[in-house]
N, C-alpha and C positions, 0 to 999 in steps of 0.2 A: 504494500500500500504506500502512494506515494503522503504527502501534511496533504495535499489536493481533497485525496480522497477520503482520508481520516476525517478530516476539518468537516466533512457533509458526511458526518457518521458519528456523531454526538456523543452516542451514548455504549459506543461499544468501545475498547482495548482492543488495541489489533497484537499482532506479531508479526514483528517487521525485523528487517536486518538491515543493522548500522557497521560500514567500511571502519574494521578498526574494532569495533563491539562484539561481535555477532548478531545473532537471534535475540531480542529485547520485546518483550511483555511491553509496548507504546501507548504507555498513556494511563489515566487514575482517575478514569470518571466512574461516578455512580450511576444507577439508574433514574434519577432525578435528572439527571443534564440536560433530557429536554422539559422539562418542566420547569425549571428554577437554575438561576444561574448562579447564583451566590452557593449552590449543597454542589455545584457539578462536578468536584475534583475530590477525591478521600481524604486526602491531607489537609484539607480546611471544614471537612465533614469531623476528621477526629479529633484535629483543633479545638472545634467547638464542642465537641463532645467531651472531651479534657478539662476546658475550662467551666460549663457544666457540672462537672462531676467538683471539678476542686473548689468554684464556688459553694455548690451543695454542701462539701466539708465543712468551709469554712466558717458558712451559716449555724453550722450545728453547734459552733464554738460560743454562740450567745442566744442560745433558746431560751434559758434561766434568765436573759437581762431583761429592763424598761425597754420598750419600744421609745426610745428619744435618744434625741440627738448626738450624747454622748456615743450611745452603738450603734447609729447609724455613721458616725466618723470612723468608729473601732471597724468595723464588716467594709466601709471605702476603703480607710490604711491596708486590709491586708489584703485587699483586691488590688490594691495599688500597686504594692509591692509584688505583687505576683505578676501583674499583668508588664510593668516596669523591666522586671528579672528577663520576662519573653521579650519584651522588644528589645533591651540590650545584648541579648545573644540573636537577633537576625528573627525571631520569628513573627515579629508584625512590621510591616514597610511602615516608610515614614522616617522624616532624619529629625521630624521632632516629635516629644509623644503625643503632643495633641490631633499628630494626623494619624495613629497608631492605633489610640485605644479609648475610650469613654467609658466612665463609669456614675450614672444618676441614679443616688438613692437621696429620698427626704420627702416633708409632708409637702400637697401642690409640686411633688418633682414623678415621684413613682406610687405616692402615698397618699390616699384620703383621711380626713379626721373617721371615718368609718374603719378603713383598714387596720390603722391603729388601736383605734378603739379594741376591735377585733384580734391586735396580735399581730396580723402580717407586715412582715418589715420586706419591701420590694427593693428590689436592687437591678437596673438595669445594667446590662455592661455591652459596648459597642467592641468589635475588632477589626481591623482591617489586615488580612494575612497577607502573609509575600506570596503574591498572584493581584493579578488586574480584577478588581474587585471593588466596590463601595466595603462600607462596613458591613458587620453582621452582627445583628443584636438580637440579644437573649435577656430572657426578664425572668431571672431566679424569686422564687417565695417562698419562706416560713413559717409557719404560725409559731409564735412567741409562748411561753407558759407564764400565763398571768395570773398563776395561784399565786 
């Protein structure tokens, strides 16, 4: 298969041979590629699926807290840090971090005096991986123990 013929074949991985390689497994799309273009590649599928899981951790580190202000800065800082760690080793483009990654959590930001009320502390977090992409945002929730 020549990129020609790939490029109008979306959603498959070919096997092709590269001068110098051999035989190479071309390409890391999902089955979404023609449906969505921000899931089309696996490596920004498990990206997000990574950061996902390790926010989900994270969250669980203040179930016990007030749903205020103080832990919604505590649950930014270590998204921060985390997400900071990825883009200084190469894994979110952008040569500074506000074109890299976003993270909105607060009441009128991810949060209603409802939501609160209720316990869920939302946390939005944006990424932009290394690949031609906009961002991809994910909206992690908790319910808080408000005994």
């Amino acid at each position: 298969m020549s990129d020609e013929e790939q490029g109008e074949n979306p959603s498959l991985n070919f096997l092709r041979v590269f001068s110098g390689y051999g035989t190479l497994v071309w390409g890391a799309r999902t089955l979404a590629a023609s449906q969505s273009t921000e899931w089309r590649y696996i490596p920004v599928r498990r990206l997000a699926d990574t950061l996902a899981r390790d926010v989900s951790t994270a969250l669980q580190s203040v179930v016990f807290e007030p749903n205020t202000q103080p832990t919604w800065e505590k649950v930014r800082a270590a998204i921060d840090t985390y997400l900071y760690r990825l883009w200084q080793q190469g894994g979110l483009q952008g040569t500074k971090v506000e074109e890299s990654y976003f993270i909105q959590i607060g009441k009128g930001i991810t949060m209603t005096e409802q939501d609160i009320t209720d316990g869920r502390l939302i946390v939005k977090t944006g990424i932009a991986p290394v690949r031609p992409a906009e961002f991809i945002v994910q909206q992690h929730t908790i319910t808080l123990d408000q005994g």
